[in-house]
C-alpha positions in Angstrom: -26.4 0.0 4.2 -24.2 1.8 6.6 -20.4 1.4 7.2 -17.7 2.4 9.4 -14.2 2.3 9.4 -13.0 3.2 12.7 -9.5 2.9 14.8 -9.2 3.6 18.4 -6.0 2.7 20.0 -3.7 3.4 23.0 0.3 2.6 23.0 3.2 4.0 22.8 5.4 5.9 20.3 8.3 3.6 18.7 9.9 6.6 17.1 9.5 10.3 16.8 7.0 11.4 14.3 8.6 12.5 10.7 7.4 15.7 9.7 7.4 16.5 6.1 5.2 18.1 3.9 3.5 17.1 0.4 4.2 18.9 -2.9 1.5 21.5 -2.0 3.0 22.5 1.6 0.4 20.5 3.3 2.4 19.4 6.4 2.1 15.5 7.6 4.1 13.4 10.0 4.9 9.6 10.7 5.1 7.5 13.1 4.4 3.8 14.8 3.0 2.7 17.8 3.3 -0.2 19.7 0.1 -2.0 21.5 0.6 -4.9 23.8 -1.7 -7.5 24.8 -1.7 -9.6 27.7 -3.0 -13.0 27.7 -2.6 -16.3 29.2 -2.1 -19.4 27.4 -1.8 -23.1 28.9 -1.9 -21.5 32.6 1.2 -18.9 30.9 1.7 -15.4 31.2 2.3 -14.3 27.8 2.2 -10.7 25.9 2.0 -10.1 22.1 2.9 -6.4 20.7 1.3 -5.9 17.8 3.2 -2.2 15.8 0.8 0.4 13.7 1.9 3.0 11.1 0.5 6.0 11.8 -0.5 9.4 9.7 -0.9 12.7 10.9 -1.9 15.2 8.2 -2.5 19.3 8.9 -2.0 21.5 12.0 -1.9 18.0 14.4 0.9 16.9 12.3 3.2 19.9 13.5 1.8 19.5 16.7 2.5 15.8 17.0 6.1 16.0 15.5 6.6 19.3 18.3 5.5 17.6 21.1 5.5 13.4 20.9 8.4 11.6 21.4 9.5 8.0 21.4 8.6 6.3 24.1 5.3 8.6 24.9 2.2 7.1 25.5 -0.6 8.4 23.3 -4.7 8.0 22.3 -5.3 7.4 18.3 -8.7 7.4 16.9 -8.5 7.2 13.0 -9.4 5.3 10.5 -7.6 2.4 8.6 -6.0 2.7 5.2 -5.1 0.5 2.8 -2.5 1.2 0.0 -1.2 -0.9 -3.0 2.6 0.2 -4.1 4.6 -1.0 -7.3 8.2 -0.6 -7.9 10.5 -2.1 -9.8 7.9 -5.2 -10.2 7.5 -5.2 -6.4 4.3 -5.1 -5.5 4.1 -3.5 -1.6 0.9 -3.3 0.4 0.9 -0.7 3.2 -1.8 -0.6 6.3 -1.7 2.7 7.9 -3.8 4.7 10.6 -4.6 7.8 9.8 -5.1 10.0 12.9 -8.7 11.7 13.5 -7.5 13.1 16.9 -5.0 12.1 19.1 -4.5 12.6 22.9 -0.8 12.5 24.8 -1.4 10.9 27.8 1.2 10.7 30.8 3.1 13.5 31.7 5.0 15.6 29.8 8.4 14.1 31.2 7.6 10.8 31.3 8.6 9.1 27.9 4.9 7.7 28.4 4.3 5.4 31.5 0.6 6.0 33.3 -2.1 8.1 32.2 -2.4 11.2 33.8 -4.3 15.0 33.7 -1.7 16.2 31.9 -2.6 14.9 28.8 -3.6 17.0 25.7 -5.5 16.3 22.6 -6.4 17.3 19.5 -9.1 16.6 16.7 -9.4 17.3 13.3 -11.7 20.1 12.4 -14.0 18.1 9.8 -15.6 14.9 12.6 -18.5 16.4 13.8 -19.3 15.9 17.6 -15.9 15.6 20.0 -13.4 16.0 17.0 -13.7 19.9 17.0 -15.2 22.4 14.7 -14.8 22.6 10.8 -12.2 25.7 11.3 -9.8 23.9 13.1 -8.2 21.8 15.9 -9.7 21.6 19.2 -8.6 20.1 22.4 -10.0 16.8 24.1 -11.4 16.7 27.5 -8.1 15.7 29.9 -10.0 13.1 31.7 -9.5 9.5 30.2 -10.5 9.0 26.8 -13.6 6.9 26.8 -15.0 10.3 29.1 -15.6 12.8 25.7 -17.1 16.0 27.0 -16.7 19.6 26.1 -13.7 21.3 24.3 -11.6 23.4 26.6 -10.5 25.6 23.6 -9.6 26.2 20.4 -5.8 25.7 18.7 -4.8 28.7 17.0 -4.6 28.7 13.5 -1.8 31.4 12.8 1.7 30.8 12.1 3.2 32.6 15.3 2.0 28.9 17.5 3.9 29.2 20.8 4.0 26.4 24.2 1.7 28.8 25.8 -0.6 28.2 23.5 -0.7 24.3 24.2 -3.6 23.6 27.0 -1.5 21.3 29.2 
């Protein structure tokens, strides 16, 4: 039987991604998001925000720490984890998203706001179809996200990554 364990969300940033890096030098960064949902209730207006831990591991992860800030609205596919922590007799559960591909959306000025064409995104190298090739990032299409199409390039993969390289 199949399975699938699949995130897709929209918000925006509730703090600047954390760059660090594990005890190999693989890089990774964290971050929430926030997601709000408008309803009405008993002929009410209401809104419920519901906040998401995020994980971005590799080449994205420099990217996202370089580039997101708080505030930014921003397009998460992942996956959900689940993880179990013990200390001290504490027993911790921890939910997180960990990041497939991301897209910034809104202008670079704007803190996040409205969508725009200014958006950029970027996939992992190892999800077939939209989320790149198995060499390395690639960026999403700049229309909205449900509108996948064709990569508009590739993300270098050296060390001497500059803004000009950035497709947006």
């Amino acid at each position: 039987m199949a399975s699938l364990n699949k995130v897709t969300l929209i918000g925006n940033l509730g703090r600047d991604p954390e760059l660090r890096y594990t005890s190999n030098q693989t890089p990774f960064a964290k971050f929430s998001i926030a997601t709000t949902e408008k309803f009405t209730s008993n002929g009410e207006q209401k809104e419920k925000t519901e906040w998401h831990n995020i994980v971005v591991w590799g080449k994205q992860a420099e990217i996202a720490q370089r580039y997101l800030k708080k505030g930014r609205q921003v397009y998460i596919e992942g996956r959900i984890e689940y993880r179990i922590s013990e200390h001290d007799g504490q027993t911790r559960h921890f939910t997180n998203i960990k990041v497939d591909r991301f897209l910034m959306l809104g202008s670079r000025s704007d803190g996040g706001g409205q969508q725009s064409r200014s958006g950029g995104g970027y996939g992992s190298g190892n999800q077939g179809g939209y989320g790149g090739n198995q060499q390395g990032s690639q960026p999403a299409q700049r229309d909205a996200p449900a509108n996948y199409g064709e990569p508009i390039g590739s993300v270098p993969e050296s060390d001497d990554f500059n803004d000009d390289d950035i497709p947006f």
